[in-house]
N, C-alpha and C positions, 0 to 999 in steps of 0.2 A: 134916136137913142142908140146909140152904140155898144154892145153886146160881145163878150169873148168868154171863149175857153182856155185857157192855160193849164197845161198839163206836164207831169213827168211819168213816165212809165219804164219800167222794168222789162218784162217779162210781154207785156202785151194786151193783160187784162185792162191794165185802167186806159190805157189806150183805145181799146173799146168803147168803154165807158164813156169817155171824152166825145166820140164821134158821136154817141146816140143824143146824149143830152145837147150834142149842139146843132144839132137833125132839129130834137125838139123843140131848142128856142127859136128856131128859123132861122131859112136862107141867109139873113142878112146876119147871121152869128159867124166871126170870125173866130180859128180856135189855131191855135199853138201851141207847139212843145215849147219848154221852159226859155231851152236854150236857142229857141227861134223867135222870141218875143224880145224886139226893139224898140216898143211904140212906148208912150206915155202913159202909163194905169192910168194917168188924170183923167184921161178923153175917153174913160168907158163908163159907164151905167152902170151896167149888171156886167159880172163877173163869176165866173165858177173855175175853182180851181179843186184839180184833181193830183192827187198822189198817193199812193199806194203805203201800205206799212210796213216799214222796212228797220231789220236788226231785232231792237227790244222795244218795238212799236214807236216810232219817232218816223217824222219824214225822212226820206230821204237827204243825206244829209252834204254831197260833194254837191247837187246841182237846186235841187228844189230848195231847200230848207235856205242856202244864203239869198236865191230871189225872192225869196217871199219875205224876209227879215228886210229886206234893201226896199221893199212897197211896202212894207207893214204900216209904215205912216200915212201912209197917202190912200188906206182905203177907210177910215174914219167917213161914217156918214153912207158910204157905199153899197150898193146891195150886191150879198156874195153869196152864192151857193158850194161847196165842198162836198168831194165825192174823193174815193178812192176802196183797190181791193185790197185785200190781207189773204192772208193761208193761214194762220192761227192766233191766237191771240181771242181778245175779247172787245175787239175796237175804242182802246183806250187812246190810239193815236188819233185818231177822230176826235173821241172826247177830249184830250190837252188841244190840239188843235182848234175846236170851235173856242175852247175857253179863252183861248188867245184871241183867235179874233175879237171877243166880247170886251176884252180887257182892252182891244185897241179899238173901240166903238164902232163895230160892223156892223151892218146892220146885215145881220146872219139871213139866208132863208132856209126856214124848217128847224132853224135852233140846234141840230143833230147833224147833218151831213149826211150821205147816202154811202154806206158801205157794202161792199159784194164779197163772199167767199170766194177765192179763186176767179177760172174765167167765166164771162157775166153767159148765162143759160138764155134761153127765150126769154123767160121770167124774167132774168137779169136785165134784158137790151131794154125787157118795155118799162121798166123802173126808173131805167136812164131815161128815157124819152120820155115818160111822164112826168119826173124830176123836170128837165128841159120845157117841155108845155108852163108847165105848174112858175118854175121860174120866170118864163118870161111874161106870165101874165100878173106877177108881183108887183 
């Protein structure tokens, strides 16, 4: 079963984030930034992708938001987990966000996605890694 992290980050938090949860889906988790990922979504399993909330709560939208539209077809059926942080808001880019995947037959894990205030605390890291456990035994 082949397992990745795909990630974009800003500032550094969800970057964070990205490493804990792929600590805890194991060794054999491969994780990337957006614009370092060449491989085929076909050939992964489980998938978690992270991005942070950016503008008036939307993905990020010069690098993340066109990669994810360009797979959006191709994870129908797939198991995906979504994490990212904010600085205000009310994690409504989260909620548009999962609802899209639904709309495009994800099969989500946690229905919700994991969001952090700012940079991820003690608290924060072990959320990510339990996210990460919690996922890969999905």
């Amino acid at each position: 079963m082949k397992k990745a992290v795909i990630y974009w980050s800003g500032t550094g938090n969800t970057e964070i984030m990205a490493k804990e949860i792929a600590q805890g889906m194991g060794a054999d988790t491969e994780i990337f930034t957006v614009d370092a990922f060449h491989g085929n979504i076909s050939d992964y399993d489980k998938i978690a992708f992270g991005c942070p909330s950016m503008g008036d709560e939307v993905l990020e939208e010069a690098e993340f938001d066109p990669f994810f539209s360009s797979i959006e077809s191709k994870l129908s059926g797939k198991k995906v987990a979504l994490f990212g942080s904010y600085g205000w808001g009310d994690g409504q880019w989260m909620r548009d966000w999962c609802a899209r995947c639904e709309k495009a037959n994800v099969n989500l894990f946690n229905e919700e996605g994991l969001i952090l205030c700012g940079f991820p605390d003690a608290d924060g890291k072990a959320n990510c890694a339990k996210l990460g456990q919690d996922f890969a035994a999905y």
